[in-house]
C-alpha positions as CSV (number, residue, x, y, z in Angstrom):
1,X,107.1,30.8,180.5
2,X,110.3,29.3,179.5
3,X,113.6,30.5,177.4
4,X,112.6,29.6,173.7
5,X,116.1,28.6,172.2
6,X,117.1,30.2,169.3
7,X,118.4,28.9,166.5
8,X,122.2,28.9,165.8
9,X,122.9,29.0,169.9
10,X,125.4,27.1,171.1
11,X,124.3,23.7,173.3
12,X,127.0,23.3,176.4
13,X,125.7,19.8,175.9
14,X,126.7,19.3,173.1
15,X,130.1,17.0,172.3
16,X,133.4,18.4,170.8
17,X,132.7,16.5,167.7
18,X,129.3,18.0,167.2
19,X,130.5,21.8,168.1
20,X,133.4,20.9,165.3
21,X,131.0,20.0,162.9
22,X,128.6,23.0,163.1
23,X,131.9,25.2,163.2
24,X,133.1,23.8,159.9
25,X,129.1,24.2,158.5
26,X,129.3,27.6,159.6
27,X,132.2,28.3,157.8
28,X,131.5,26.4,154.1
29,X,128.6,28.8,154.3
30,X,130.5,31.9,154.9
31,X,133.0,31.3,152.7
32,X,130.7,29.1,149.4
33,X,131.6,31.3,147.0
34,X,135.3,31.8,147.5
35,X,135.3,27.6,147.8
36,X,134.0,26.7,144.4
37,X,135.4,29.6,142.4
38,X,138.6,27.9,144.2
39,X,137.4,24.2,142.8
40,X,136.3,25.7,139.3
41,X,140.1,27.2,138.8
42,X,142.1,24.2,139.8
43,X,139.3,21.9,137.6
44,X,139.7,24.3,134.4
45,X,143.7,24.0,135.2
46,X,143.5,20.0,134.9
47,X,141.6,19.7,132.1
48,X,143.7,22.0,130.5
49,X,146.9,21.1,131.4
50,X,145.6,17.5,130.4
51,X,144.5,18.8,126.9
52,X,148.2,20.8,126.4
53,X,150.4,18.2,127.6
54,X,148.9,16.2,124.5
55,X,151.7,15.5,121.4
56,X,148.4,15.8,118.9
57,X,147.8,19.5,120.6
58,X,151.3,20.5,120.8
59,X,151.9,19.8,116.6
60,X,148.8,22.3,116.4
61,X,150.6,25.3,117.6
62,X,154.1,24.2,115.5
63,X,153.3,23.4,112.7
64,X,151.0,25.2,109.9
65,X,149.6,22.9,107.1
66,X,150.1,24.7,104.2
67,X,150.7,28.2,105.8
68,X,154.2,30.5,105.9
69,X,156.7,29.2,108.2
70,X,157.2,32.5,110.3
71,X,160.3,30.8,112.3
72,X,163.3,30.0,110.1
73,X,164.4,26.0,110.6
């Protein structure tokens, strides 16, 4: 009876560019959490900073229609 290869062994046959490949696999696995929460904060920071940088937005938090003016002119 023969060796039965297991899954996740290492070929020696295999090329560089292959081994780099299932290296960098490996590793968005390990690490798939950690990635997107990393993607959802810088999304949520462009959209935001998008939405702020807006003059429309920026009148919202100066100026109160109809309210008391809390900061002297």
């Amino acid at each position: 009876m023969g060796r039965e290869k297991r899954a996740g062994t290492r070929n020696k046959n295999e090329s560089a560019f292959s081994r780099a490949v299932s290296a960098v696999f490996a590793f968005v696995r390990l690490a798939e959490f950690e990635i997107l929460f990393f993607l959802f904060l810088v999304i949520t920071f462009i959209v935001f900073k998008d939405l702020i940088s807006r003059p429309e937005y920026n009148q919202i938090l100066v100026k109160k229609p109809g309210g008391v003016d809390l900061w002297p002119s």
